[in-house]
C-alpha positions as CSV (number, residue, x, y, z in Angstrom):
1,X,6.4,7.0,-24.0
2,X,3.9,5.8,-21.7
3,X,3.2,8.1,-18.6
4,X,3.3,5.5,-15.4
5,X,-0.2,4.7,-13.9
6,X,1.8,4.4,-10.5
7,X,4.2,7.7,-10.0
8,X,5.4,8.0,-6.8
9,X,5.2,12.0,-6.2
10,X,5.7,14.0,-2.6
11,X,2.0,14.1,-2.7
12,X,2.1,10.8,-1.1
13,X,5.0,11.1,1.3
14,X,3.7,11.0,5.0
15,X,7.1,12.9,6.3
16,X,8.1,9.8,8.2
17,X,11.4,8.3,5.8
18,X,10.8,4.3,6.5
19,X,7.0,4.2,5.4
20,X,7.6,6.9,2.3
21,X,10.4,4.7,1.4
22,X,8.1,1.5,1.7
23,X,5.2,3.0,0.1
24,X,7.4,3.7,-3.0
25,X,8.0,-0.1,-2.8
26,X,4.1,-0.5,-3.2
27,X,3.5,2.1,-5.9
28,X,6.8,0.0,-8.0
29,X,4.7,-3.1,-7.5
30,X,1.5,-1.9,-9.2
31,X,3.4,0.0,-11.9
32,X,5.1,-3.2,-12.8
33,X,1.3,-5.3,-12.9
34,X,0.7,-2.1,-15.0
35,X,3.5,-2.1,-17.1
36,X,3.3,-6.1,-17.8
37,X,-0.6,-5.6,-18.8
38,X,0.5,-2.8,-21.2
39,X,2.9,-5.3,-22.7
40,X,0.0,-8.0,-23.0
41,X,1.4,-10.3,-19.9
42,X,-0.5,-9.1,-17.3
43,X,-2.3,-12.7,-16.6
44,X,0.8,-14.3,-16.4
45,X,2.4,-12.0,-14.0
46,X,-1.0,-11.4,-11.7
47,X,-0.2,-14.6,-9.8
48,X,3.5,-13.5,-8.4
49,X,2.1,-9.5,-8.4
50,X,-0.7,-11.0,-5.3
51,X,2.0,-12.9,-3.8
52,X,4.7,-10.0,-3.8
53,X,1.9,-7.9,-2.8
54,X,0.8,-10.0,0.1
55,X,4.5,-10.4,1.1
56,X,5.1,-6.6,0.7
57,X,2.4,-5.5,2.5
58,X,3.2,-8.0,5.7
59,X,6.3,-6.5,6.3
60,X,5.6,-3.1,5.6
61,X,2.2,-3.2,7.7
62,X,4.2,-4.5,10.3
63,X,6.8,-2.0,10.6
64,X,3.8,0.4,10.7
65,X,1.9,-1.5,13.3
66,X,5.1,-1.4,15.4
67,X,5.5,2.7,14.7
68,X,1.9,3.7,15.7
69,X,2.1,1.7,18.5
70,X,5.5,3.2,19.7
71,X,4.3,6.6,19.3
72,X,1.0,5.7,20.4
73,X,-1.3,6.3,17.8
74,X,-4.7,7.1,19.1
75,X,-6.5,5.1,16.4
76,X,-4.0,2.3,16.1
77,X,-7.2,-0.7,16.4
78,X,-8.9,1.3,13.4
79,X,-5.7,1.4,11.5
80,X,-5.3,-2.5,11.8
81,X,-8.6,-2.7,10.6
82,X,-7.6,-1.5,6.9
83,X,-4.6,-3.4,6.7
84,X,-6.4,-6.7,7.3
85,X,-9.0,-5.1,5.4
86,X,-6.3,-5.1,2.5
87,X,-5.0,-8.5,3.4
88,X,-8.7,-10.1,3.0
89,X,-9.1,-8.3,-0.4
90,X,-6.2,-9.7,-2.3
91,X,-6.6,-12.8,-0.5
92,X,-9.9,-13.0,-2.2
93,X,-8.3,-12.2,-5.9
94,X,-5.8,-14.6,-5.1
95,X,-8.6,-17.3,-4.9
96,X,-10.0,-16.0,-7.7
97,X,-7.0,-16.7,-9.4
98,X,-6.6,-20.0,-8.5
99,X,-10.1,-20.6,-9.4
100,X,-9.4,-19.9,-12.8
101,X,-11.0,-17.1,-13.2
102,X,-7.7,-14.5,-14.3
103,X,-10.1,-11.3,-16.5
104,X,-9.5,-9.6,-13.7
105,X,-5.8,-7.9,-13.8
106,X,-8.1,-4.4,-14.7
107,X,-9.7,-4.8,-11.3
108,X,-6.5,-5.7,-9.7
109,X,-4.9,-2.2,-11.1
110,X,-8.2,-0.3,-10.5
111,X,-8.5,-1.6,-6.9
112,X,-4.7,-1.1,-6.6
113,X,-4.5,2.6,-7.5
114,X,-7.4,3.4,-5.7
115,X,-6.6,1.7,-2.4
116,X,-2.7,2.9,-2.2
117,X,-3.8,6.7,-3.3
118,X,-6.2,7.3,-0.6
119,X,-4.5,5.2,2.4
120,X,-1.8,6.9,1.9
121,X,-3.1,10.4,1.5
122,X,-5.3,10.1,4.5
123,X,-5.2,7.3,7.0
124,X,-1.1,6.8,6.8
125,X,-1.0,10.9,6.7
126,X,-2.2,11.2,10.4
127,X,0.5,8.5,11.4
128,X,3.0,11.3,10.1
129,X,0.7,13.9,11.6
130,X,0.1,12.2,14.8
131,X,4.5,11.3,15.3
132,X,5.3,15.3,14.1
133,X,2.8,17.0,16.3
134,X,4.6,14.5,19.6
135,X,7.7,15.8,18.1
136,X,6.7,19.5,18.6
137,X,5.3,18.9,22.0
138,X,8.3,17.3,22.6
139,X,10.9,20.1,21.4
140,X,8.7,22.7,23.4
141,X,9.4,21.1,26.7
């Protein structure tokens, strides 16, 4: 049996239900670009992994966009900034791709596991943070 690269575990939950449930979405994503290199197919399935991805990550950095702002989120601007960060990498690796050049479903994993495990632990953390500690002040009123 192989032990997934990409286990979603409460160590990555940021307490607010719509985003957990949408980073879980993320972390089935790079397990399945995992799971197809592990069965030799990774190259074919890099090119609709970026798009998904791309796609994915949109809606999802959307819907928290429109959170942060409604609970105004102190460093909304600097949150932006690593989701278009995000955008510009895999935009990148899908040129890349295009260009022929497809060794590189390794780096997409690497990059992948790496990116998702610490936004989510820290910069998508304070969102959750940030909307429980309003909740408090709220309740104490």
């Amino acid at each position: 049996m192989v032990i997934p690269m990409f286990q979603w575990t409460q160590d990555y939950a940021v307490g607010v239900e719509e985003i957990d449930r949408e980073h879980q979405g993320l972390f089935a994503l790079a397990e399945g670009m995992h799971q197809a290199m592990l069965a030799g197919k990774g190259k074919e399935t890099l090119k609709c992994l970026l798009a998904d991805l791309l796609d994915y990550t949109d809606c999802h950095f959307c819907h928290e966009e429109r959170l942060m702002k409604q609970i105004r989120y102190p460093d909304l601007q600097g949150h932006r900034q690593e989701h278009r960060d995000l955008r510009a990498k895999v935009q990148v690796m899908q040129d890349r791709l295009a260009s022929g050049e497809i060794t590189m479903t390794i780096e997409v994993v690497q990059f992948l596991v790496a990116w998702l495990k610490q936004h989510t632990t820290t910069s998508d953390r304070r969102i959750g943070g940030h909307l429980k500690a309003g909740e408090e002040v709220r309740g104490q009123k």
